[in-house]
MIDOSE-1310 file (N, C-alpha, C; in nm, 2 decimals, decimal comma, always signed):
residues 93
xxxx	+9,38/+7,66/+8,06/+9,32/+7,52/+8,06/+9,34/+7,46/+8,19; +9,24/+7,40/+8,21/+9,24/+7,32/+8,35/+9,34/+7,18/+8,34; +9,44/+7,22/+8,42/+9,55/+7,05/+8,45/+9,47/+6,95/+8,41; +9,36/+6,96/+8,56/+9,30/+6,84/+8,57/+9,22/+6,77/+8,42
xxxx	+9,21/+6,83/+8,35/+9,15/+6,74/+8,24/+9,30/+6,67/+8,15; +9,37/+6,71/+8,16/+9,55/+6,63/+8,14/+9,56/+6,54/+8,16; +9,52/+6,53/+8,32/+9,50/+6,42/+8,42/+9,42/+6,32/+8,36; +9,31/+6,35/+8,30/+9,19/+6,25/+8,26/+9,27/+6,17/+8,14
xxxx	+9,33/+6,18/+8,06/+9,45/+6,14/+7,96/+9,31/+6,16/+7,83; +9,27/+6,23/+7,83/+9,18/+6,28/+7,72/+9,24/+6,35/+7,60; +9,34/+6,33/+7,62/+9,45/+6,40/+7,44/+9,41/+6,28/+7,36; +9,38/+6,16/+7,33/+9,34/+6,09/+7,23/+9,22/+6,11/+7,18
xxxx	+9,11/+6,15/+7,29/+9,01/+6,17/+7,25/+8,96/+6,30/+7,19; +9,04/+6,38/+7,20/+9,06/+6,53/+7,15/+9,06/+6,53/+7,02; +9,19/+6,45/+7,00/+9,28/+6,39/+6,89/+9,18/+6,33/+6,80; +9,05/+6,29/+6,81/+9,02/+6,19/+6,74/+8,89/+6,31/+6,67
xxxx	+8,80/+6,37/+6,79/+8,77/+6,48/+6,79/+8,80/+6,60/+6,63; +8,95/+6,61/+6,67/+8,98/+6,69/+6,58/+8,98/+6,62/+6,41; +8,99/+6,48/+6,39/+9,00/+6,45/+6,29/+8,79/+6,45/+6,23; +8,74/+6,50/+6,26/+8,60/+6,52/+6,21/+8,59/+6,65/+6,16
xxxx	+8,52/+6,59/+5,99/+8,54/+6,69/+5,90/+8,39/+6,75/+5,87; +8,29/+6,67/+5,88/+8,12/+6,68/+5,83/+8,05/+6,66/+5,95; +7,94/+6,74/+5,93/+7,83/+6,70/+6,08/+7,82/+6,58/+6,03; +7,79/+6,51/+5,95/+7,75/+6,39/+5,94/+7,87/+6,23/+6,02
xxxx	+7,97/+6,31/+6,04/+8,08/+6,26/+6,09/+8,11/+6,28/+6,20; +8,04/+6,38/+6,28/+8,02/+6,48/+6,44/+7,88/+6,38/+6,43; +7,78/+6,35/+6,37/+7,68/+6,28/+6,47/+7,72/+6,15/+6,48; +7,76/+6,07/+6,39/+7,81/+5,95/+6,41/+7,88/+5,93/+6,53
xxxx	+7,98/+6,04/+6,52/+8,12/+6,00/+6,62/+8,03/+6,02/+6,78; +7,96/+6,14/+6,79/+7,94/+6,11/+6,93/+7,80/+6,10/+6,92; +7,72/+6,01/+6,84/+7,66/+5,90/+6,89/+7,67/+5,74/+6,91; +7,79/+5,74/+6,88/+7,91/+5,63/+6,90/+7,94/+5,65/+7,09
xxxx	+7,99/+5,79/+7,11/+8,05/+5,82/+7,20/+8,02/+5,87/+7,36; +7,88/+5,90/+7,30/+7,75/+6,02/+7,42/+7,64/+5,92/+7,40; +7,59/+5,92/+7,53/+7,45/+5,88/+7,55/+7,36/+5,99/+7,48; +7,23/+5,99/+7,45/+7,13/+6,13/+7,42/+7,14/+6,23/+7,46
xxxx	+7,13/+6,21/+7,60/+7,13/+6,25/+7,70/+7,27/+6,39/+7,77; +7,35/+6,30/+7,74/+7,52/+6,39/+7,72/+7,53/+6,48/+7,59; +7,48/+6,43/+7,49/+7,48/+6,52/+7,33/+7,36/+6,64/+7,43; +7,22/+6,62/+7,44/+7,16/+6,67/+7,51/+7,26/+6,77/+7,60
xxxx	+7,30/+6,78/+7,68/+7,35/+6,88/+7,79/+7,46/+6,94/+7,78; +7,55/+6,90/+7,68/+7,66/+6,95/+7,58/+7,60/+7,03/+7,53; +7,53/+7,05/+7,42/+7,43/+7,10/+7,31/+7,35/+7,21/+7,39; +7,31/+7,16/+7,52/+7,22/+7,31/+7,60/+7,33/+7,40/+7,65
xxxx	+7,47/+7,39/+7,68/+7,55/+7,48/+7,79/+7,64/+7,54/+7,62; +7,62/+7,43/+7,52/+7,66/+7,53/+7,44/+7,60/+7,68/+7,36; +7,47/+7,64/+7,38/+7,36/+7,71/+7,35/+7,37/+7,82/+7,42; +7,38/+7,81/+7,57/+7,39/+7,90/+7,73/+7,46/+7,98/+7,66
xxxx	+7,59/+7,97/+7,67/+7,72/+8,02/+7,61/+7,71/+8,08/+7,51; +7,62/+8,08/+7,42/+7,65/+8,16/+7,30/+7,53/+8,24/+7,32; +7,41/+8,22/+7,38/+7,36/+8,31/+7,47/+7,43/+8,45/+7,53; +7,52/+8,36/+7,63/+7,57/+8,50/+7,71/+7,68/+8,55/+7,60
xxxx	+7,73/+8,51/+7,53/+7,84/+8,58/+7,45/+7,78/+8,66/+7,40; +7,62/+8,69/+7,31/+7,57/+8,78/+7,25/+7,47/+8,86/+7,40; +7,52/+8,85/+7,48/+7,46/+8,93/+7,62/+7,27/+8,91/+7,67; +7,26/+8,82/+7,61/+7,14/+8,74/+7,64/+7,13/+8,79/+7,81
xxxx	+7,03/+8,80/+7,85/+6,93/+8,77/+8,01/+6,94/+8,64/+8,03; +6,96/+8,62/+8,17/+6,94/+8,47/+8,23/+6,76/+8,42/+8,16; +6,68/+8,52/+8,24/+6,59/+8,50/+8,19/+6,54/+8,45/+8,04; +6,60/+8,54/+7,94/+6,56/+8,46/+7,81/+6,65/+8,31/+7,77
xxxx	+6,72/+8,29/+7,83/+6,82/+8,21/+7,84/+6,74/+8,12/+7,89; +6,67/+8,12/+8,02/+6,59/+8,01/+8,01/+6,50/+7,94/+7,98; +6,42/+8,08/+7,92/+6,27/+8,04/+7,80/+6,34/+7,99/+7,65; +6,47/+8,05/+7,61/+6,45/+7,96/+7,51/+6,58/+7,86/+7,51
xxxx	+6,66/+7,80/+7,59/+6,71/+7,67/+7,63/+6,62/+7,55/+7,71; +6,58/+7,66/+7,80/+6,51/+7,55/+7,93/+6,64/+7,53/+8,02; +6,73/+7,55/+8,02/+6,82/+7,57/+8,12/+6,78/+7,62/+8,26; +6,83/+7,52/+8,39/+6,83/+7,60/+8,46/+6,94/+7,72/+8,49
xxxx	+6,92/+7,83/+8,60/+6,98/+7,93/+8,62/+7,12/+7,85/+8,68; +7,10/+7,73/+8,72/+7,23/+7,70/+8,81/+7,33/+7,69/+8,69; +7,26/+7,60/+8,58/+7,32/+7,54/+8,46/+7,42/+7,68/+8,40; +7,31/+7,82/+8,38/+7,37/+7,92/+8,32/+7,48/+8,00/+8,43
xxxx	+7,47/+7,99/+8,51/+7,59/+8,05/+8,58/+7,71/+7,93/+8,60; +7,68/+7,82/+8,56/+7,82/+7,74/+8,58/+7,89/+7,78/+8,46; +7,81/+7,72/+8,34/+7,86/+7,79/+8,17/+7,96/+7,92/+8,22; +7,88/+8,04/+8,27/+7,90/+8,17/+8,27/+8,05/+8,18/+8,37
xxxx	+8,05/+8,08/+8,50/+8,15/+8,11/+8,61/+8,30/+8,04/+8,51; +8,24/+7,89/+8,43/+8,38/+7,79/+8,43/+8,39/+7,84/+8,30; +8,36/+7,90/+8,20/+8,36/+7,90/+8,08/+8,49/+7,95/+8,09; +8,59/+7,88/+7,97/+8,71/+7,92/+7,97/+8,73/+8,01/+7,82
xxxx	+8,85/+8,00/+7,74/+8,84/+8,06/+7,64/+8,81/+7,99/+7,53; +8,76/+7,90/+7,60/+8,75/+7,78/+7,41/+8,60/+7,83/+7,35; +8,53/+7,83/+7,44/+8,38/+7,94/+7,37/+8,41/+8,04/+7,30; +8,53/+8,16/+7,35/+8,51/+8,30/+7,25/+8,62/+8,17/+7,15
xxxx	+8,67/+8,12/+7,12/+8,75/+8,13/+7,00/+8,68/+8,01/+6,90; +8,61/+7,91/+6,96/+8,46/+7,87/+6,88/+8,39/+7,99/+6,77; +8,36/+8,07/+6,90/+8,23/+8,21/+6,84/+8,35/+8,28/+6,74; +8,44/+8,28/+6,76/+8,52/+8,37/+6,66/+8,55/+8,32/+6,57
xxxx	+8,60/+8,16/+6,53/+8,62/+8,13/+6,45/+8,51/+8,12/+6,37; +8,34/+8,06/+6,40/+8,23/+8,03/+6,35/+8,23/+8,19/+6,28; +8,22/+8,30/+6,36/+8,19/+8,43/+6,28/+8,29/+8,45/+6,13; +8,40/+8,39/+6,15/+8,49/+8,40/+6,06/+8,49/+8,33/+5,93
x	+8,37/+8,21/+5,92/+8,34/+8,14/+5,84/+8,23/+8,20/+5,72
């Protein structure tokens, strides 16, 4: 994990995060909390990501995101381990 987000004092917001049980409770909360626009670009690098996890091409990556290439190699370079353990737990559902 990156310090610097420690730094940001973002454990409540985590915290609050984790208490969401229903999408209907995930759109509320962060359209309370995201502009469109942020849900928007959250929602595309999460896309990227599960992209490259299933070994996707930049290229098709960005016919069906619309992502650019910078977008998919940031995903690709900073991606830490919270993506595989997302994808693993979703498969496990």
């Amino acid at each position: 994990m990156n310090p610097k987000i420690k730094e940001l004092n973002a454990e409540g917001f985590f915290k609050a995060v984790l208490t969401l049980e229903t999408l209907e409770d995930c759109y509320s909360f962060f359209e309370d909390v995201c502009t469109l626009q942020e849900i928007k670009a959250m929602s595309q690098r999460y896309n990227v990501a599960e992209m490259l996890d299933r070994g996707c091409v930049y290229t098709e990556i960005v016919k069906e995101t619309g992502a650019s290439t910078a977008t998919i190699s940031r995903v690709k370079r900073y991606g830490s381990e919270g993506y595989k353990r997302v994808f693993k737990r979703l498969e496990n559902k």
